[in-house]
N, C-alpha and C positions, 0 to 999 in steps of 0.2 A: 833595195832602197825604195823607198816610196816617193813616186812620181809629187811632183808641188806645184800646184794649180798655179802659180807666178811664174812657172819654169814650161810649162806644157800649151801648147794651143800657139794661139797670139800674145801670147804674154813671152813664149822661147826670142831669145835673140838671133838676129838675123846674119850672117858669115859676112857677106863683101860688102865692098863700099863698090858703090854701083856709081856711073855719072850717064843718063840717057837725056836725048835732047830730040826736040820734038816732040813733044807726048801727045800723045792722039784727045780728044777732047767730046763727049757727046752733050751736046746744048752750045751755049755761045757766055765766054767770059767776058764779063764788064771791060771794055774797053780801057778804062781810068784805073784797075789794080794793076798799076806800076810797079812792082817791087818782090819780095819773098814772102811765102809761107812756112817759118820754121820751127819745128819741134823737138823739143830735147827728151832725152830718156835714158834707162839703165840699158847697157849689153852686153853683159859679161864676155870678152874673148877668151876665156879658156870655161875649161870645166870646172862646175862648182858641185859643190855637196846639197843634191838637193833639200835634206833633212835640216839644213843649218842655215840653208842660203834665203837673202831679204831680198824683196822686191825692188826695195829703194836702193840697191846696193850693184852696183859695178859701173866702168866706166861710162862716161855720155858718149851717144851719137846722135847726131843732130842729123835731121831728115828736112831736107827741104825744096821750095821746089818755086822756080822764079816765071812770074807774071809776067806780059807785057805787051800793052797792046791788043792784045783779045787772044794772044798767044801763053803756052805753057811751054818757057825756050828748056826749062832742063828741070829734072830729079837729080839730087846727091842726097848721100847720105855721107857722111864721114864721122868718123870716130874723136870724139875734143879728147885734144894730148894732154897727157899726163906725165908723170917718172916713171909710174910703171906701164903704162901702156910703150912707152919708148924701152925700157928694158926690157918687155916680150917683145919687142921686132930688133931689138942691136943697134939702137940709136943714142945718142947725146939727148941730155934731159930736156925739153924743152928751156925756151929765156923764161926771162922775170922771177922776182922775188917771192920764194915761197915761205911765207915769215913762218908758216906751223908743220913744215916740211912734207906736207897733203901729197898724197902719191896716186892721185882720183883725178881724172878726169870730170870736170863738173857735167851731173847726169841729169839735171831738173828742171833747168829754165834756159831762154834762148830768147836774146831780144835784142832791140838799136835803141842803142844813148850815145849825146855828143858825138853823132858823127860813125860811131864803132859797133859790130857784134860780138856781145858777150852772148855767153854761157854760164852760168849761173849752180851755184849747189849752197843746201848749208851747212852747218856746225862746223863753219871754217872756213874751207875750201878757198883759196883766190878766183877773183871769175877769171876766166881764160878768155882773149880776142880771138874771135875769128875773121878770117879773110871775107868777102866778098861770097866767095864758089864755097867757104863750110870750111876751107884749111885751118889746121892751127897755127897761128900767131905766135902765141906765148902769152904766159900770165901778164895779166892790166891792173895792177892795184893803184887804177884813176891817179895815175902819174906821180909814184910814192907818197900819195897824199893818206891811202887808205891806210887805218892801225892794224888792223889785222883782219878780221873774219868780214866775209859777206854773206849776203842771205840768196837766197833763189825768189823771192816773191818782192820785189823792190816797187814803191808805187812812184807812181810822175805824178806830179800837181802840175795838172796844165797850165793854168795861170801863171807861176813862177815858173815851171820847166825845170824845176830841182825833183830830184828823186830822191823817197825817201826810205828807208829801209831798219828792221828788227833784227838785229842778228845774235847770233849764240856761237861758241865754238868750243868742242869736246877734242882732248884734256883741257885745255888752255885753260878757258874761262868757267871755274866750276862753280863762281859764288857771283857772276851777274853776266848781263847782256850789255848789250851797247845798239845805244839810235845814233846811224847814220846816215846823215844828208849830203848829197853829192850836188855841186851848182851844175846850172847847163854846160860849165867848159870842160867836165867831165871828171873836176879836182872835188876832193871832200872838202864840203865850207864848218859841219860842225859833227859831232861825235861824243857823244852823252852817256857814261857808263850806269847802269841801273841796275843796282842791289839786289840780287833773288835767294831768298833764304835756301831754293830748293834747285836744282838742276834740273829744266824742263824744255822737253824739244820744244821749239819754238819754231813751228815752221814759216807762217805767215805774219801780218800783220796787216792793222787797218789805217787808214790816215782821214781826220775832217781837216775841215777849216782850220779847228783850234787847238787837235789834241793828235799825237801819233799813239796807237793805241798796243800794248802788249798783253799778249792772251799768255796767261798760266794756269796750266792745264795740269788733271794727274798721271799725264804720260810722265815718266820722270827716269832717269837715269838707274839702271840698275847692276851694281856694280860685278854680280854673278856673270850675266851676260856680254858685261865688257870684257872684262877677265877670260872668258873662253870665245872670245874673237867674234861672238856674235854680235848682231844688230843689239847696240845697249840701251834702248828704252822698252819700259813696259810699265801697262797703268796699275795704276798706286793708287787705289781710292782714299780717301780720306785725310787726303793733303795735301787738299784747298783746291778750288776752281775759280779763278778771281782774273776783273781784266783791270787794266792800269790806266790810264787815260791820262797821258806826259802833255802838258803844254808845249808845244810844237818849238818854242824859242827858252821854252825851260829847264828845270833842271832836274835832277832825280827828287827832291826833297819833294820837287814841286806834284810830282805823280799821283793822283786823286786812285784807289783800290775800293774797287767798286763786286762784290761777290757773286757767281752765278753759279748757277744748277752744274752739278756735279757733270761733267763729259769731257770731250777732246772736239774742236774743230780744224782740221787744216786748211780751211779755205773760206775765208769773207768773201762774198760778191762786191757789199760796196757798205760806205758808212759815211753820216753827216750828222753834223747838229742841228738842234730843232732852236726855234726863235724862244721856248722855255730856256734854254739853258743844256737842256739834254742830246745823249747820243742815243741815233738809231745805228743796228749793225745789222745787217743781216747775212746770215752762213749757212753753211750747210754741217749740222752739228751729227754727231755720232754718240753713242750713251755711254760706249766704254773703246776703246781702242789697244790694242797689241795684248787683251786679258789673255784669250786663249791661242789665240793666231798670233804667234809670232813671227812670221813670214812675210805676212802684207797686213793693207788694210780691211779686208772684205770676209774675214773669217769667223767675226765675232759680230755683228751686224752694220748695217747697212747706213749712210746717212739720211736726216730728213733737212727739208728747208724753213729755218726760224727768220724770227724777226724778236730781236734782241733790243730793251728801250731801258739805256742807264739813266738815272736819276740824279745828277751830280751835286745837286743840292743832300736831298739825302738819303747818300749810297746804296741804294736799291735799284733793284732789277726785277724786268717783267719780261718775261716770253712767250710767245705767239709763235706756234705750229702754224707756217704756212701751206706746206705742203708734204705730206709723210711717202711719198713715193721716194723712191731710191735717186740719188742723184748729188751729182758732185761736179768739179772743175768751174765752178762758178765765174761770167763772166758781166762785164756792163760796157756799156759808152766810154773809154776811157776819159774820154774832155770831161767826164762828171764827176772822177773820183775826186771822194773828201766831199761831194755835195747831194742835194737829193736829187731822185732820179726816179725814171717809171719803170722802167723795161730792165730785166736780165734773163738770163739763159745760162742751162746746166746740159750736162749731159747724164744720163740716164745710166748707170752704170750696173751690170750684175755678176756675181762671181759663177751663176749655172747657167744661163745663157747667153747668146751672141748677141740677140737684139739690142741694140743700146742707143734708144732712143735721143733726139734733142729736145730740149725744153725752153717756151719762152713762158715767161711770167711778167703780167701788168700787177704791179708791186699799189698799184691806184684801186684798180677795181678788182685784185685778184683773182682776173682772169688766169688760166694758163692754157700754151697750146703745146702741141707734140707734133712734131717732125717723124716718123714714123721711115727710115733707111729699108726698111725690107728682112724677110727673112732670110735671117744667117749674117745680116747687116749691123756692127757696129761704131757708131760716132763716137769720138774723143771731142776733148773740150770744144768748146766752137767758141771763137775769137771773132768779137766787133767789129766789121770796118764801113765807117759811115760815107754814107754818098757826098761828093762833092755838092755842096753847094743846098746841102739837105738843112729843112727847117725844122722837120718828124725828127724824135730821139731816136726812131727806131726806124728810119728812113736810109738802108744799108746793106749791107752783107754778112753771112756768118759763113766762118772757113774753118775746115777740119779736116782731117782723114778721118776715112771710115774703111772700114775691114770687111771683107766678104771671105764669111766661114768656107764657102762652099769650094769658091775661086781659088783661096789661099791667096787673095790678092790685097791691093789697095787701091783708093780713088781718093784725092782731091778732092770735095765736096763745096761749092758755091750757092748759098740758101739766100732766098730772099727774107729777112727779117723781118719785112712787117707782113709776111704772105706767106705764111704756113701750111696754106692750103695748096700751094705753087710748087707743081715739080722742082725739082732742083735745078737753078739757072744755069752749075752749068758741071759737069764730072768729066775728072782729069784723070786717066787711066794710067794709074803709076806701074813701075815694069818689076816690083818685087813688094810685099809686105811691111806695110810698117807694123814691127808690135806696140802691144798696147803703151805709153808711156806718160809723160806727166806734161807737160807745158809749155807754149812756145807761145809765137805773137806774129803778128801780120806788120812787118817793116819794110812800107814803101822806097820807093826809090828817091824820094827828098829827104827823108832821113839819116838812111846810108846808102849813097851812092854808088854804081858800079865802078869796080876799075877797069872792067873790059869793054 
């Protein structure tokens, strides 16, 4: 069998759910990160076919690891329940309504809303609650308010405190998506189904002011792949690349389709409208994605960071190469989503070496800097957290794991955001490996509260 650069290194999953407390710490952690650092991701507990198996594929474990006080009180990692992860250990299926009978554990995202921790996946999946400490709950479909599918990438409007979210779900929904908005008390307030001629992952999505925005892309369902149990998308050139841009209180008719350069992005940093009338979006765009790599995304090449300016008067599109270096997991100031903003940060991603740098970029003067971990050092996304009391956009912290090839280990990572040039403020020396995985969020402790 031939070895699969998604299955080999830091990418293999990791055996135990581990709980250590006290983590030793080199530097000094901000006193005011009250709360968790946690990330979600694929790991498979049995053995897979490495010739057939997808990166994005097997159940979530959420890694995380709670702040407080200047202290690092514990690492967990635990596995989000599933049907099938309870039928490998001999257990009853976890609660909650499973409307599309999903047998995954959600492996993609991990975050606090109204009070609660989800875990997150899409083309379907219900999110699952987690405890406090990372236990599974049981599926939350926002207090049977939700219709069916959720997404992994849901955005919050600070302003109103609604989240808003793009979703898709394979078999179910083969001929559209659905926008849905969750109020602060954690219920769906509305739920919008939209028309898609074509079956297209939809991983992400953007949100302004005025428009929730849907990306159709020609990754597209392919029914060969489905059919022999594999990951079922792969890119389809020449059947359309176009985004949507839905009136936020409107309805599908109302959807203005607007054309772009033929590619796939899974990930927006942020998006607003300008006082013309227009949308600015900026992502981190890819040229073709799953063409020849059907296993992950880093096979077939690399992404660059655009700036994407829709014309909604009339429906044209302009693109700006901001920065062609490799990089992905795009993040910003969360109080800003849906408005303009200066500062974001990517991480630096490669599929032949470990180095994986952090990225800031002043989006004003096009500045960028780099975070530079070390040899044999690589950072995963790095997540915003703004200083109390801060007036600077970029007046904060950025959190992450980073992997050290050498160690086979992991650290916690604490960067000063507007100080690039600054040792790391502060590294949390975790007692096993996180592998590489996809997304998570920094949820203080006014968010969701301890129960212990």
């Amino acid at each position: 069998m031939t070895e699969s650069l998604y299955l080999s290194g830091n990418y293999a999953p990791v055996a135990d759910e581990i709980t250590a407390v006290d983590l030793p710490i080199i530097g000094q952690l901000p006193a005011e990160l009250n709360g968790r650092y946690l990330r979600n991701g694929p790991n498979p507990f049995t053995a897979v076919d490495p010739e057939a198996h997808h990166w994005f594929v097997g159940d979530g474990m959420v890694h995380g690891v709670r702040l407080r006080d200047g202290n690092a009180e514990w690492y967990r990692n635990r596995y989000v329940g599933g049907s099938r992860l309870s039928q490998h250990r001999g257990q009853p299926d976890i609660g909650g309504r499973n409307w599309n009978n999903s047998d995954v554990g959600p492996n993609t995202n991990v975050g606090g809303f109204a009070g609660t921790t989800f875990a997150m996946v899409e083309a379907g999946g219900c999110p699952v609650e987690l405890s406090y400490e990372l236990e599974t709950v049981g599926r939350n479909d926002f207090s049977g308010t939700l219709p069916g599918a959720f997404s992994a990438h849901p955005k919050i409007d600070a302003d109103t405190g609604e989240m808003h979210a793009m979703v898709y779900a394979l078999p179910e929904w083969m001929d559209h998506v659905q926008y849905v908005v969750v109020a602060p008390d954690g219920k769906v307030r509305r739920a919008v189904d939209i028309p898609l001629e074509q079956t297209t992952m939809l991983h992400d999505m953007s949100l302004t002011q005025r428009y929730a925005v849907v990306y159709d892309f020609p990754v597209r369902l392919d029914f060969d792949l489905a059919f022999a149990g594999r990951f079922p998308f792969r890119w389809q050139p020449g059947t359309g690349s176009r985004v949507g841009l839905l009136p936020r209180e409107g309805d599908a008719a109302d959807i203005v389709w607007i054309d772009v350069p033929e590619c796939y992005s899974f990930h927006p940093m942020n998006a607003y409208d300008t006082p013309e009338g227009n949308v600015v979006i900026d992502l981190c765009v890819y040229s073709k994605m799953f063409a020849a790599d059907l296993l992950g995304p880093f096979g077939d090449n690399m992404a660059r960071f655009e700036r994407w300016e829709l014309n909604v008067a009339h429906l044209t599109s302009s693109v700006t190469v901001i920065d062609d270096t490799p990089q992905e997991f795009p993040r910003h100031r969360g109080r800003l989503t849906g408005k303009p903003y200066r500062f974001g940060y990517c991480a630096s991603p490669s599929p032949s070496a470990p180095e994986w740098k952090t990225l800031k970029h002043d989006m004003v003067t096009g500045e960028r800097w780099e975070f530079d971990h070390g040899v044999g050092r690589g950072a995963g996304e790095p997540v915003f957290v703004g200083r109390e009391g801060a007036t600077a956009e970029d007046d904060g912290w950025l959190i992450t794991f980073v992997h050290d090839i050498a160690a086979d280990s992991a650290e916690l990572i604490v960067l000063d955001a507007q100080d690039f040039s600054r040792p790391a403020v502060a590294r949390v020396m975790l007692p096993q490996r996180v592998p590489y995985g996809f997304h998570g969020n920094w949820v203080s402790d006014r968010a969701v509260p301890p129960t212990l």
